[in-house]
MOPAC internal coordinates of N, CA, C and O (Angstrom, degrees):
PM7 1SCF
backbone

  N    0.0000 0     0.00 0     0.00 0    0    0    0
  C    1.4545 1     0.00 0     0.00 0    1    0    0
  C    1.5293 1   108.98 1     0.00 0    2    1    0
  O    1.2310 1   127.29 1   -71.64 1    3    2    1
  N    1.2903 1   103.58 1   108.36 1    3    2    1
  C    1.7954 1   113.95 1   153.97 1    5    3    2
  C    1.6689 1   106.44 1   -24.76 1    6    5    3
  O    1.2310 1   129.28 1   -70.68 1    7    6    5
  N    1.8696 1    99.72 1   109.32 1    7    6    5
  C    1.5287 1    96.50 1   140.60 1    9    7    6
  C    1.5681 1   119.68 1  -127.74 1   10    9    7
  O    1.2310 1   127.84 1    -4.70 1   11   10    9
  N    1.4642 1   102.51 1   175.30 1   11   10    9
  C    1.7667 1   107.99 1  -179.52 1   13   11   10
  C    1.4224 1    99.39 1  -128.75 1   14   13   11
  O    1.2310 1   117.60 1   -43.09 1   15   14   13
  N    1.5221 1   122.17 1   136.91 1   15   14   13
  C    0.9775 1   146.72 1   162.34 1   17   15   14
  C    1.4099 1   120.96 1   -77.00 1   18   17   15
  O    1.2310 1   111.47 1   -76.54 1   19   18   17
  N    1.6412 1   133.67 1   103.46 1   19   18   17
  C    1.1385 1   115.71 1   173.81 1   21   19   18
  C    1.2879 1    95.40 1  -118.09 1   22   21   19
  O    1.2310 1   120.90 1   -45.66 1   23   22   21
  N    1.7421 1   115.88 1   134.34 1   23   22   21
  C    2.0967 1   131.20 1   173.54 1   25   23   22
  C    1.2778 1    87.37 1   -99.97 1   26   25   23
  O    1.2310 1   126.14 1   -46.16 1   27   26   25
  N    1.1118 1   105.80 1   133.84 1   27   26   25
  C    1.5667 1   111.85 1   144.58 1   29   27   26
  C    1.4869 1   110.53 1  -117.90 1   30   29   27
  O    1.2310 1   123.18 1   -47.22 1   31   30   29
  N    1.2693 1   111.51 1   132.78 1   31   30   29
  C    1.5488 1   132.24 1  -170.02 1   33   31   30
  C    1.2596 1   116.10 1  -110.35 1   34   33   31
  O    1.2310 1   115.16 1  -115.31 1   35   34   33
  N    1.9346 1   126.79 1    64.69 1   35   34   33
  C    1.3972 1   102.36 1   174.67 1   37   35   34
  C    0.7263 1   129.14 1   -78.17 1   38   37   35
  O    1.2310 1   113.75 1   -40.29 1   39   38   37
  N    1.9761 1   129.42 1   139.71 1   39   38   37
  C    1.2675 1   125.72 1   177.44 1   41   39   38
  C    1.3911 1   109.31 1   -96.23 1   42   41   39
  O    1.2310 1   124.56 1   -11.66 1   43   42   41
  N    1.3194 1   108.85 1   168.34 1   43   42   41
  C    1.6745 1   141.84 1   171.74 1   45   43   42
  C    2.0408 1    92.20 1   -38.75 1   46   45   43
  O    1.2310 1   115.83 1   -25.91 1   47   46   45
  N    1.1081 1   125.52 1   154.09 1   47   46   45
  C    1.1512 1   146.79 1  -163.68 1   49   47   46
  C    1.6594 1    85.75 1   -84.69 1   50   49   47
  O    1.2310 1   123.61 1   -61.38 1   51   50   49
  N    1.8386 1   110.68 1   118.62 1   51   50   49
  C    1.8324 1   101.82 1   177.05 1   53   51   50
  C    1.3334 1   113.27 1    87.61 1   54   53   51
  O    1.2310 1   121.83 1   172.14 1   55   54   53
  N    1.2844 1   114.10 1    -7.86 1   55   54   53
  C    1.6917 1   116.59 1   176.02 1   57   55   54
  C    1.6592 1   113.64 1  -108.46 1   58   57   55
  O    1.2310 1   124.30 1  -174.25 1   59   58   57
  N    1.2532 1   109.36 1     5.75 1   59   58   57
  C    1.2322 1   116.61 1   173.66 1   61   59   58
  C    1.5596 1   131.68 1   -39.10 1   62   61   59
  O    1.2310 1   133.74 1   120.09 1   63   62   61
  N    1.7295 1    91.04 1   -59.91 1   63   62   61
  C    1.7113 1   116.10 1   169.26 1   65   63   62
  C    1.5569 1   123.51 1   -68.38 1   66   65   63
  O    1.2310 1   121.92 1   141.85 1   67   66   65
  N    1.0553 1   113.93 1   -38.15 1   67   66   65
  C    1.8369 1   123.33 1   163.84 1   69   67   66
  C    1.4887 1   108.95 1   -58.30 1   70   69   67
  O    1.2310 1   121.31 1   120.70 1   71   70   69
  N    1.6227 1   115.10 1   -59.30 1   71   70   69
  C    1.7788 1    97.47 1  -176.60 1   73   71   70
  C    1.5408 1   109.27 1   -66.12 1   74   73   71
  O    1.2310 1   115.70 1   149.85 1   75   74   73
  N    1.5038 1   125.77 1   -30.15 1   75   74   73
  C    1.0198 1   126.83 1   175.75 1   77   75   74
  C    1.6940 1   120.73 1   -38.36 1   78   77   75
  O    1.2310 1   127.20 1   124.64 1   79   78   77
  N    1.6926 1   103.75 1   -55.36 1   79   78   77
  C    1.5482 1   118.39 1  -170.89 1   81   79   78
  C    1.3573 1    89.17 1   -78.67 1   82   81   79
  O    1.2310 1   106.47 1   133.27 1   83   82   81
  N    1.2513 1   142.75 1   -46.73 1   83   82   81
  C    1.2222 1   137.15 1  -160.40 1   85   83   82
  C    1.9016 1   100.58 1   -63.70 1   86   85   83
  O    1.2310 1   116.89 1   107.53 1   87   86   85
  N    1.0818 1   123.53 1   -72.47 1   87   86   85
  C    1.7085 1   121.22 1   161.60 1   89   87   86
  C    1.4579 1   106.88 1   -33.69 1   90   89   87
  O    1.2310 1   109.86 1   122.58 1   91   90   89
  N    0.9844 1   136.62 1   -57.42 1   91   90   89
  C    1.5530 1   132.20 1   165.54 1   93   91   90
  C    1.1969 1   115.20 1   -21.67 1   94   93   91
  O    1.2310 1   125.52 1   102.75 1   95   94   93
  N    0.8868 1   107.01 1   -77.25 1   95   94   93
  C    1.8760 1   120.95 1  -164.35 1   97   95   94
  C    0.7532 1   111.88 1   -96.69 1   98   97   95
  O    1.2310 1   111.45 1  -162.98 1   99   98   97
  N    1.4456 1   133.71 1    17.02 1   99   98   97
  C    1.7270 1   126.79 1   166.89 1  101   99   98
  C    1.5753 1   122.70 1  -175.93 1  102  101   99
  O    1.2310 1   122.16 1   157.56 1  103  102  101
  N    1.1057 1   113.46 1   -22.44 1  103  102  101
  C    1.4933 1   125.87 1   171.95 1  105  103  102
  C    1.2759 1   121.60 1   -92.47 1  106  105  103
  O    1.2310 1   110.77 1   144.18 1  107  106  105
  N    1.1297 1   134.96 1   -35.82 1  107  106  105
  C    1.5727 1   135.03 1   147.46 1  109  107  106
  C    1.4724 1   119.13 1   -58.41 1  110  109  107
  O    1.2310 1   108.66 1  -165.51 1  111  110  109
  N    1.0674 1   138.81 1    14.49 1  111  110  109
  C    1.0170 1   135.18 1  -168.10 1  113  111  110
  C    1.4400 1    92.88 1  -127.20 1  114  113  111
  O    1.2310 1   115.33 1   127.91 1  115  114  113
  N    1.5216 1   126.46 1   -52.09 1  115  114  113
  C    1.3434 1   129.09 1   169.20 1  117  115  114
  C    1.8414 1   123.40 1   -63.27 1  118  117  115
  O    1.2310 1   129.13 1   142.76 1  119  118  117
  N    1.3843 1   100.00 1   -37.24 1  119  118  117
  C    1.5007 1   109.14 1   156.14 1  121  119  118
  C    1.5912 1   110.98 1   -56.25 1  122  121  119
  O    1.2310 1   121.37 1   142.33 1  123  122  121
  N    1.1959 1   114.99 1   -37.67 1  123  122  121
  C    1.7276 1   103.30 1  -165.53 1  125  123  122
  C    1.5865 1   105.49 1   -90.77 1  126  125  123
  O    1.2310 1   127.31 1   156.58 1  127  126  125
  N    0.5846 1   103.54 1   -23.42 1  127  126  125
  C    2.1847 1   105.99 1  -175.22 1  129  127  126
  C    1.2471 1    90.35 1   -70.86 1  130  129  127
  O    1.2310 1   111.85 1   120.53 1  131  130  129
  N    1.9163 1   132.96 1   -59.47 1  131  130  129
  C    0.7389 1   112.01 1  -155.66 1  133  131  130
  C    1.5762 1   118.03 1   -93.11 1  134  133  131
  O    1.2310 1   121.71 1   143.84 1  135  134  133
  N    1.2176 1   114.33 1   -36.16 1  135  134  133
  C    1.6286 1   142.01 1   159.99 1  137  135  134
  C    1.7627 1    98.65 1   -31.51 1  138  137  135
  O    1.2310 1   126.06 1   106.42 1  139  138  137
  N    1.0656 1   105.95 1   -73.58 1  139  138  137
  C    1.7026 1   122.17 1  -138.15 1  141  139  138
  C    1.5377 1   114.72 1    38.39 1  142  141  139
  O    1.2310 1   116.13 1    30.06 1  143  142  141
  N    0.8932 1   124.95 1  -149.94 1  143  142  141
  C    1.7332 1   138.59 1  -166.13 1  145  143  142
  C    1.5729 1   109.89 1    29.60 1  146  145  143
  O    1.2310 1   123.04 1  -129.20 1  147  146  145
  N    1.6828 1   111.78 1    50.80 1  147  146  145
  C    1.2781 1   114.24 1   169.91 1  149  147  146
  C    1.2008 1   111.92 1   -82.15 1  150  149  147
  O    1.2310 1   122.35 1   -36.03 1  151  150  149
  N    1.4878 1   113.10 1   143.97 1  151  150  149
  C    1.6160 1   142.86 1  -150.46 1  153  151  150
  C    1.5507 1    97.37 1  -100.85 1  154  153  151
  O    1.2310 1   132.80 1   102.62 1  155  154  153
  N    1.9030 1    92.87 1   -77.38 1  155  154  153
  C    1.8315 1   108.52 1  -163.33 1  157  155  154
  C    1.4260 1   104.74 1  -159.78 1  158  157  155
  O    1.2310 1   110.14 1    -7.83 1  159  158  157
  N    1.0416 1   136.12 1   172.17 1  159  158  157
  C    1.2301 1   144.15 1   144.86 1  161  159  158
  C    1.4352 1   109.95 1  -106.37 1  162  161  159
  O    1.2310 1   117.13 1   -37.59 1  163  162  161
  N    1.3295 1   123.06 1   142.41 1  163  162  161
  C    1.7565 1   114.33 1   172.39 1  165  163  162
  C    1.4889 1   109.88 1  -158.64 1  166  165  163
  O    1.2310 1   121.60 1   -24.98 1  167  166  165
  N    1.8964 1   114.55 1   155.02 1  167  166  165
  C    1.0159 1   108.84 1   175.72 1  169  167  166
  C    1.4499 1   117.25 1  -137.55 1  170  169  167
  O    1.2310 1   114.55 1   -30.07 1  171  170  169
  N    1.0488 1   127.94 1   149.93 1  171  170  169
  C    1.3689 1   106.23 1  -160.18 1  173  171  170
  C    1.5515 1   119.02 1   -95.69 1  174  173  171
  O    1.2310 1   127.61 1    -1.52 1  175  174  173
  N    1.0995 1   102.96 1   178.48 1  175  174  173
  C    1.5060 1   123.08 1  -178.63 1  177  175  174
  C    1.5769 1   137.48 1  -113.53 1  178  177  175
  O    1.2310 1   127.78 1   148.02 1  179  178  177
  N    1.2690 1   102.63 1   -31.98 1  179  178  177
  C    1.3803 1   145.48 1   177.86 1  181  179  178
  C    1.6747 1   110.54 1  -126.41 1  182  181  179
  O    1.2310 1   128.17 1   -35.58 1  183  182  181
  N    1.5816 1   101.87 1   144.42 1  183  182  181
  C    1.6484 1   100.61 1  -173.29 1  185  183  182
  C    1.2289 1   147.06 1    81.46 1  186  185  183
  O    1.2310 1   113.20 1    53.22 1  187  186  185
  N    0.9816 1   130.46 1  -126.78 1  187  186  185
  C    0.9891 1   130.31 1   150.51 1  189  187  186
  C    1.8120 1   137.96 1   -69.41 1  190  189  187
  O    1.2310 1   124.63 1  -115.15 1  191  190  189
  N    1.2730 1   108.71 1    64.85 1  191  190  189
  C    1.3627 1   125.12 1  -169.41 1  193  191  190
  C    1.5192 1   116.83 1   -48.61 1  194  193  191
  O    1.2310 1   122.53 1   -18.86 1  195  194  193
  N    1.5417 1   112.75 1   161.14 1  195  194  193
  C    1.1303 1   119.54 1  -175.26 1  197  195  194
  C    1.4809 1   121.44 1    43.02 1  198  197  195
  O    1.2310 1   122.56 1  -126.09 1  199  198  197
  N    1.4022 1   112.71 1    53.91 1  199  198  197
  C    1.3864 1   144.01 1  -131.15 1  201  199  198
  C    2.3487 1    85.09 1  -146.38 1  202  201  199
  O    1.2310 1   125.47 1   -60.43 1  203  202  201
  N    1.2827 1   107.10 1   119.57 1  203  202  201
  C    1.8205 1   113.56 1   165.72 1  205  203  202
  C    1.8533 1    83.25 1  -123.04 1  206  205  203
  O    1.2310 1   133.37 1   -42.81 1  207  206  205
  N    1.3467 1    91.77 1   137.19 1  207  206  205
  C    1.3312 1    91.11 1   157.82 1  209  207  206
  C    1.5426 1   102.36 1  -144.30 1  210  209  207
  O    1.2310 1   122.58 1   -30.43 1  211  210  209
  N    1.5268 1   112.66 1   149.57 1  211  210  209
  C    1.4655 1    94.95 1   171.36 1  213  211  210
  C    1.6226 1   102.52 1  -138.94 1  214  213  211
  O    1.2310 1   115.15 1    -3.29 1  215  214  213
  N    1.3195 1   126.81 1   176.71 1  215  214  213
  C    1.5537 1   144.32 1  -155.87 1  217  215  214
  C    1.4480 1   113.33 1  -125.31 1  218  217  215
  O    1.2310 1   115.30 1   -64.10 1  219  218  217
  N    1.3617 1   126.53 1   115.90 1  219  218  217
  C    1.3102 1   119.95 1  -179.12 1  221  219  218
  C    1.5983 1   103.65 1  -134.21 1  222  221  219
  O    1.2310 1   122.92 1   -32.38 1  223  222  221
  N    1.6345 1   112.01 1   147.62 1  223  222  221
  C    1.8421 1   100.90 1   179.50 1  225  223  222
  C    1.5538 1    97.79 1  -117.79 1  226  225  223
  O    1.2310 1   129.68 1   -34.40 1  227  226  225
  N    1.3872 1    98.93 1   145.60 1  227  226  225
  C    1.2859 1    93.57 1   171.89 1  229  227  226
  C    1.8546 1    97.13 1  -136.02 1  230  229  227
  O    1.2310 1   121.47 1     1.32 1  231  230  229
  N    1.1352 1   114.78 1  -178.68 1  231  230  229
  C    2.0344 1   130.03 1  -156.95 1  233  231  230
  C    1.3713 1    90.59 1   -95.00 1  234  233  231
  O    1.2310 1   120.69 1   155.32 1  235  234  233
  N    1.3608 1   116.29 1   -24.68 1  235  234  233
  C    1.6170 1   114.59 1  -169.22 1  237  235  234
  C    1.6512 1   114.60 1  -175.41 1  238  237  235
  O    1.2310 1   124.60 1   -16.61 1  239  238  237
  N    1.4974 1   108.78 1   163.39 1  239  238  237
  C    0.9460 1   116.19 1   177.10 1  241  239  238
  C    1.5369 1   127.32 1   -52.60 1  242  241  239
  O    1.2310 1   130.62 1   147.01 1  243  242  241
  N    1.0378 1    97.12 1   -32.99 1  243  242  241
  C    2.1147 1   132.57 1   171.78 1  245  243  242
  C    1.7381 1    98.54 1   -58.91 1  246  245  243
  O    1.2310 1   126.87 1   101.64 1  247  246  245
  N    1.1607 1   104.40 1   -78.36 1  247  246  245
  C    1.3021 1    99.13 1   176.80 1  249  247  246
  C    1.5132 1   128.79 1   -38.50 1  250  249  247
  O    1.2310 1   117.44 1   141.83 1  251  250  249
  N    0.7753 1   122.47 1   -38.17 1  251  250  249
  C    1.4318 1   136.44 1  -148.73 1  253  251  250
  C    1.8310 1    80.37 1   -86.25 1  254  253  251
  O    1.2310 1   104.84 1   148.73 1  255  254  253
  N    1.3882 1   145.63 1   -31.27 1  255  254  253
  C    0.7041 1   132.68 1   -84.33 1  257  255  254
  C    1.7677 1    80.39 1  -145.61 1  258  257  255
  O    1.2310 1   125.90 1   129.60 1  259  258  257
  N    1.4655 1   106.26 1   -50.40 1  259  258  257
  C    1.1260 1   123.26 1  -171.11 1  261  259  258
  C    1.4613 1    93.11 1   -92.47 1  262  261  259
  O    1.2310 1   106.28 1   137.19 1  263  262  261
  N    1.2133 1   143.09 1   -42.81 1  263  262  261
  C    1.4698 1   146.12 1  -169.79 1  265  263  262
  C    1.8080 1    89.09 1   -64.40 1  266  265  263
  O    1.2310 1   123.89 1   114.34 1  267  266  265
  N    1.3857 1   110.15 1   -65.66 1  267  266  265
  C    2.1539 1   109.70 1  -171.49 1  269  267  266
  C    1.4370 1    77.19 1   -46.84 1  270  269  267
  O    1.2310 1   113.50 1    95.60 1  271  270  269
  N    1.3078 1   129.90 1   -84.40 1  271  270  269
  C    1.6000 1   123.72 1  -164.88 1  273  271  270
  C    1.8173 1   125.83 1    -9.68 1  274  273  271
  O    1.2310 1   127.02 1   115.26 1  275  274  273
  N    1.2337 1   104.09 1   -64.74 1  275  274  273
  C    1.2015 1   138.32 1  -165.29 1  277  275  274
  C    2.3108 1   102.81 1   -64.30 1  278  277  275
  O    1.2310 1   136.03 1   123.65 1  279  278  277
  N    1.4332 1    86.57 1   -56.35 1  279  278  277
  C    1.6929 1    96.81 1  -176.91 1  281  279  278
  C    1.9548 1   102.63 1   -69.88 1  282  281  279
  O    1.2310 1   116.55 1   173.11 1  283  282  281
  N    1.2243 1   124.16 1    -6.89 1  283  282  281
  C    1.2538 1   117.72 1  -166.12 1  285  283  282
  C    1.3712 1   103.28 1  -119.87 1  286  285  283
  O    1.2310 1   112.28 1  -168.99 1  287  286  285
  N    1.3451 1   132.17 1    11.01 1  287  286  285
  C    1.4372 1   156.81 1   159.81 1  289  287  286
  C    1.6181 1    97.44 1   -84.55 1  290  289  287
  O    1.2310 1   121.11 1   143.09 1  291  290  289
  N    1.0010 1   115.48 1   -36.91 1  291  290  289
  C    1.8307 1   110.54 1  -163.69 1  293  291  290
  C    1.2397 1   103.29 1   -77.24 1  294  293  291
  O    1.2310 1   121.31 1   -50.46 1  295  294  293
  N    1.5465 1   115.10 1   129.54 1  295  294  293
  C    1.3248 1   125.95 1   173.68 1  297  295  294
  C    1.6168 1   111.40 1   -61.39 1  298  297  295
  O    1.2310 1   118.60 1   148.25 1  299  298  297
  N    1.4029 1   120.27 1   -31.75 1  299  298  297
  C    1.4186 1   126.01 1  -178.92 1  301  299  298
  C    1.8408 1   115.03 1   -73.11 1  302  301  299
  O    1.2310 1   137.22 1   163.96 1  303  302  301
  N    1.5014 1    84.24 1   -16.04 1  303  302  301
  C    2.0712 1    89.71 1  -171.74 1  305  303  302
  C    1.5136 1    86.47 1   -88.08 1  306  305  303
  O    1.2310 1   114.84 1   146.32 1  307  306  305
  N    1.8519 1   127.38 1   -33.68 1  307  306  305
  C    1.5327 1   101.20 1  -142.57 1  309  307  306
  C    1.8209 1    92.43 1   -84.97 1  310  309  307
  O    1.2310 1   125.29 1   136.02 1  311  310  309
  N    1.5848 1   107.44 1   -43.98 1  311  310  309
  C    1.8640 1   100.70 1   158.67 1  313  311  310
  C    1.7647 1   123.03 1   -37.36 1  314  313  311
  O    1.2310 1   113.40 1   127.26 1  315  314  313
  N    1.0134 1   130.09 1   -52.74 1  315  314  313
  C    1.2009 1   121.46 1   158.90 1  317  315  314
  C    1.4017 1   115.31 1   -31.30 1  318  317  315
  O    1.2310 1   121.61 1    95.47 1  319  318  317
  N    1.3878 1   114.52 1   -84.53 1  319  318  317
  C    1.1592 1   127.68 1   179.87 1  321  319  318
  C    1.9691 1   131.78 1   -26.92 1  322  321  319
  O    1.2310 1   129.96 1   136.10 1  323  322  321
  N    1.6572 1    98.40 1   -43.90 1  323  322  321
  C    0.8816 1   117.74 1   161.77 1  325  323  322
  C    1.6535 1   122.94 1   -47.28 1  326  325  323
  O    1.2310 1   131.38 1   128.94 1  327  326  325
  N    1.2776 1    95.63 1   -51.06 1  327  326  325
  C    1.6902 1   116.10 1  -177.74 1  329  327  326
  C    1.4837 1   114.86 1   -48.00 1  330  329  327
  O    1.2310 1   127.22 1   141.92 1  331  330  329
  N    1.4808 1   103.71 1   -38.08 1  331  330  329
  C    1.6193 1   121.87 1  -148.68 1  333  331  330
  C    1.8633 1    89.55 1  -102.72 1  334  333  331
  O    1.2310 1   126.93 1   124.76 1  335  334  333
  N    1.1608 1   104.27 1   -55.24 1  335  334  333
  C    1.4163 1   103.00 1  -167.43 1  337  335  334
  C    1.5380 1   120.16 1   -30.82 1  338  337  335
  O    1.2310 1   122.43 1   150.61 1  339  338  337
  N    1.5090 1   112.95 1   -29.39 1  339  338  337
  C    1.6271 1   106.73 1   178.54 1  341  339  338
  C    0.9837 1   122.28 1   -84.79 1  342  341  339
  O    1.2310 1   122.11 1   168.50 1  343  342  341
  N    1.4785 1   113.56 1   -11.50 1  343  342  341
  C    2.1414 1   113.52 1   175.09 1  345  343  342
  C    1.6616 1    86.53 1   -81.10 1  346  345  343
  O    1.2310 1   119.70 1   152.20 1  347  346  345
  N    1.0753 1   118.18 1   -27.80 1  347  346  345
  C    2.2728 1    85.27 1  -160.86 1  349  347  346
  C    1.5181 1   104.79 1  -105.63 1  350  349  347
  O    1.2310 1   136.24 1   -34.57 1  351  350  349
  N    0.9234 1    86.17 1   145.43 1  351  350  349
  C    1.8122 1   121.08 1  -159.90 1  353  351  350
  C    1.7925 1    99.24 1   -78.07 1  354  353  351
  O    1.2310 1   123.77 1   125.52 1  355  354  353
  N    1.2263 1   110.37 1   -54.48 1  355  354  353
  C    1.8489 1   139.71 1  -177.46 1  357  355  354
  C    0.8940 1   125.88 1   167.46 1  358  357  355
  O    1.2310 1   132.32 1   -24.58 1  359  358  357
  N    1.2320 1    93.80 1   155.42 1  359  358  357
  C    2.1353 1   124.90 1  -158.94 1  361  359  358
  C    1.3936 1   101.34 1   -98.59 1  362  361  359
  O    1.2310 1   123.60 1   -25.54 1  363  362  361
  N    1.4374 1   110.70 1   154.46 1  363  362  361
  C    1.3345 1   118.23 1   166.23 1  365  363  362
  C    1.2231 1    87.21 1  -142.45 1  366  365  363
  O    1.2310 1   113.80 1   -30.11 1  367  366  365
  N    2.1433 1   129.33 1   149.89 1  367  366  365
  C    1.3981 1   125.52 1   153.09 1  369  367  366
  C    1.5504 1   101.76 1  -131.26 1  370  369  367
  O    1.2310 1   117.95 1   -65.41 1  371  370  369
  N    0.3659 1   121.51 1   114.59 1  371  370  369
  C    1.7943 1   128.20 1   132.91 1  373  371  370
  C    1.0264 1   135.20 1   -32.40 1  374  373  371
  O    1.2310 1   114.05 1   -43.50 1  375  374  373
  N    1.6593 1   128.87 1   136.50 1  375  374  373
  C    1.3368 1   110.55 1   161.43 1  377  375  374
  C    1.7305 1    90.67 1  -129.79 1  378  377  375
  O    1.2310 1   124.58 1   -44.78 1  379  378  377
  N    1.3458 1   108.81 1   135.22 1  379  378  377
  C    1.3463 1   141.12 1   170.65 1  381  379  378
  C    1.7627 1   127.65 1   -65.43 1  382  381  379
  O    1.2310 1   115.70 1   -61.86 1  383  382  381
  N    1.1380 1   125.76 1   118.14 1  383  382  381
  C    1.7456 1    98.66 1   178.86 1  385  383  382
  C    1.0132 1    88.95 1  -123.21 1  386  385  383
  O    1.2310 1   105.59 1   -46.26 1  387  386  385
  N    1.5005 1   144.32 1   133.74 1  387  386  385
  C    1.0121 1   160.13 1   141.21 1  389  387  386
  C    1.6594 1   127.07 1   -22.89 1  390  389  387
  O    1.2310 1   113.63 1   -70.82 1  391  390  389
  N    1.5424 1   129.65 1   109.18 1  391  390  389
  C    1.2721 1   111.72 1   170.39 1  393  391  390
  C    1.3524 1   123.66 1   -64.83 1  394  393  391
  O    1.2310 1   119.53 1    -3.11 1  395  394  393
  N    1.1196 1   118.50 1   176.89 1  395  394  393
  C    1.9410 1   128.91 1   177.64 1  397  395  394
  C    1.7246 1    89.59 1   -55.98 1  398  397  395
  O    1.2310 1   113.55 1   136.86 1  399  398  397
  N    1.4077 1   129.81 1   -43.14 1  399  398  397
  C    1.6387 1   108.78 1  -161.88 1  401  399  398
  C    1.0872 1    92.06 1  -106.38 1  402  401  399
  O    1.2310 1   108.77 1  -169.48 1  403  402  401
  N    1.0919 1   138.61 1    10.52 1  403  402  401
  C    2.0607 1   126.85 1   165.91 1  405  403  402
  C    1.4592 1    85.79 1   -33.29 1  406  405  403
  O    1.2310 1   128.36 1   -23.13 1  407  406  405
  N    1.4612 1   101.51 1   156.87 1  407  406  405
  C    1.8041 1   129.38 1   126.51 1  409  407  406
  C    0.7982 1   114.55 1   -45.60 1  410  409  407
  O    1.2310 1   125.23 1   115.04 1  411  410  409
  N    1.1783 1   107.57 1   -64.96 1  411  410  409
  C    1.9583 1   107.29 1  -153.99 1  413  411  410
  C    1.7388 1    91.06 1  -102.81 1  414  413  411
  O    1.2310 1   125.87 1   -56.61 1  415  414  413
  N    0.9118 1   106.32 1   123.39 1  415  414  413
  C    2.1647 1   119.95 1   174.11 1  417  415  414
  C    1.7772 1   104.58 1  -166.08 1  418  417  415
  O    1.2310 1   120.10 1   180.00 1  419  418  417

Protein backbone atom coordinates (compact mmCIF):
# COMPACT_ATOMS: atom_id res chain seq x y z
CA UNK A 1 0.00 0.00 0.00
CA UNK A 2 1.03 3.49 -1.31
CA UNK A 3 2.13 5.87 1.41
CA UNK A 4 2.96 9.77 1.45
CA UNK A 5 4.98 11.42 3.84
CA UNK A 6 4.09 14.93 4.69
CA UNK A 7 7.08 17.01 7.48
CA UNK A 8 6.18 20.05 8.31
CA UNK A 9 9.18 22.03 9.58
CA UNK A 10 8.30 25.24 11.45
CA UNK A 11 11.00 27.53 11.71
CA UNK A 12 11.96 30.28 14.27
CA UNK A 13 10.28 33.64 12.99
CA UNK A 14 13.06 35.00 9.91
CA UNK A 15 14.55 31.58 9.48
CA UNK A 16 12.45 30.70 6.75
CA UNK A 17 15.06 31.64 3.90
CA UNK A 18 18.24 29.95 5.60
CA UNK A 19 16.50 26.40 6.05
CA UNK A 20 15.23 26.97 2.67
CA UNK A 21 18.97 27.57 1.04
CA UNK A 22 20.29 25.18 3.41
CA UNK A 23 17.80 22.13 1.77
CA UNK A 24 18.80 23.71 -1.48
CA UNK A 25 22.26 23.17 -1.60
CA UNK A 26 22.75 20.17 0.25
CA UNK A 27 19.99 18.45 2.05
CA UNK A 28 17.72 17.60 -0.72
CA UNK A 29 20.11 16.06 -2.49
CA UNK A 30 21.01 13.69 0.46
CA UNK A 31 17.26 13.24 1.18
CA UNK A 32 16.75 12.24 -2.49
CA UNK A 33 19.49 9.48 -3.19
CA UNK A 34 18.56 8.11 -0.20
CA UNK A 35 14.69 8.82 0.28
CA UNK A 36 13.69 8.73 -3.40
CA UNK A 37 9.85 9.03 -3.99
CA UNK A 38 10.15 12.84 -3.81
CA UNK A 39 6.76 14.57 -4.13
CA UNK A 40 7.51 18.60 -3.50
CA UNK A 41 9.05 20.82 -1.33
CA UNK A 42 6.67 23.79 -0.15
CA UNK A 43 6.29 26.81 1.89
CA UNK A 44 3.56 28.54 2.81
CA UNK A 45 1.84 31.65 2.36
CA UNK A 46 -1.26 31.49 4.19
CA UNK A 47 -1.59 29.90 7.78
CA UNK A 48 0.55 28.63 9.32
CA UNK A 49 3.67 30.71 8.40
CA UNK A 50 7.21 30.11 8.36
CA UNK A 51 6.03 26.67 7.76
CA UNK A 52 8.84 24.08 4.97
CA UNK A 53 7.01 21.24 4.36
CA UNK A 54 8.04 18.59 2.07
CA UNK A 55 6.34 15.20 0.37
CA UNK A 56 7.88 11.88 -0.02
CA UNK A 57 6.09 8.36 -1.40
CA UNK A 58 7.02 5.40 -0.33
CA UNK A 59 5.33 1.35 -1.43
CA UNK A 60 4.88 0.85 2.28
CA UNK A 61 5.00 1.46 5.66
CA UNK A 62 8.36 -0.83 5.76
CA UNK A 63 9.88 1.17 3.36
CA UNK A 64 9.55 4.33 4.60
CA UNK A 65 11.04 2.84 7.46
CA UNK A 66 14.27 1.41 6.40
CA UNK A 67 14.94 4.42 3.88
CA UNK A 68 14.30 7.23 7.48
CA UNK A 69 16.65 4.41 8.90
CA UNK A 70 19.18 4.40 6.31
CA UNK A 71 19.39 8.62 5.74
CA UNK A 72 19.98 9.00 9.65
CA UNK A 73 23.06 6.59 9.61
CA UNK A 74 24.75 9.10 7.12
CA UNK A 75 27.38 11.10 8.53
CA UNK A 76 26.56 13.81 5.74
CA UNK A 77 22.59 13.84 6.80
CA UNK A 78 23.52 14.00 10.69
CA UNK A 79 25.97 17.42 9.82
CA UNK A 80 23.20 18.72 7.87
CA UNK A 81 20.88 18.13 10.38
CA UNK A 82 22.85 19.70 12.93
CA UNK A 83 22.91 22.92 10.84
CA UNK A 84 19.11 23.07 10.54
CA UNK A 85 18.12 21.99 13.95
CA UNK A 86 18.42 25.62 15.42
CA UNK A 87 16.01 27.51 12.91
CA UNK A 88 12.95 24.97 13.64
CA UNK A 89 10.94 25.59 16.43
CA UNK A 90 8.62 21.99 15.69
CA UNK A 91 7.83 19.23 13.49
CA UNK A 92 4.70 17.81 12.59
CA UNK A 93 4.62 14.47 9.96
CA UNK A 94 1.98 12.82 8.63
CA UNK A 95 1.45 9.85 6.98
CA UNK A 96 -1.00 10.05 4.01
CA UNK A 97 -2.98 6.98 2.42
CA UNK A 98 -4.10 7.59 -0.73
CA UNK A 99 -7.80 7.13 -1.97
CA UNK A 100 -8.75 4.76 -5.08
CA UNK A 101 -8.99 8.33 -7.20
CA UNK A 102 -5.80 10.10 -5.74
CA UNK A 103 -3.22 11.10 -8.40
CA UNK A 104 -0.61 10.07 -6.73
CA UNK A 105 -1.39 6.03 -5.43
Amino acid sequence: MVIIEQRDYHVHTGQLPELVRLYAEEGILIQQEVLGGFIGAFTTEIGALSTYTSMWRYDSFGEREERRAALQARDDWQAFAGRIQPLIHTQQNRILTPTSFSALR
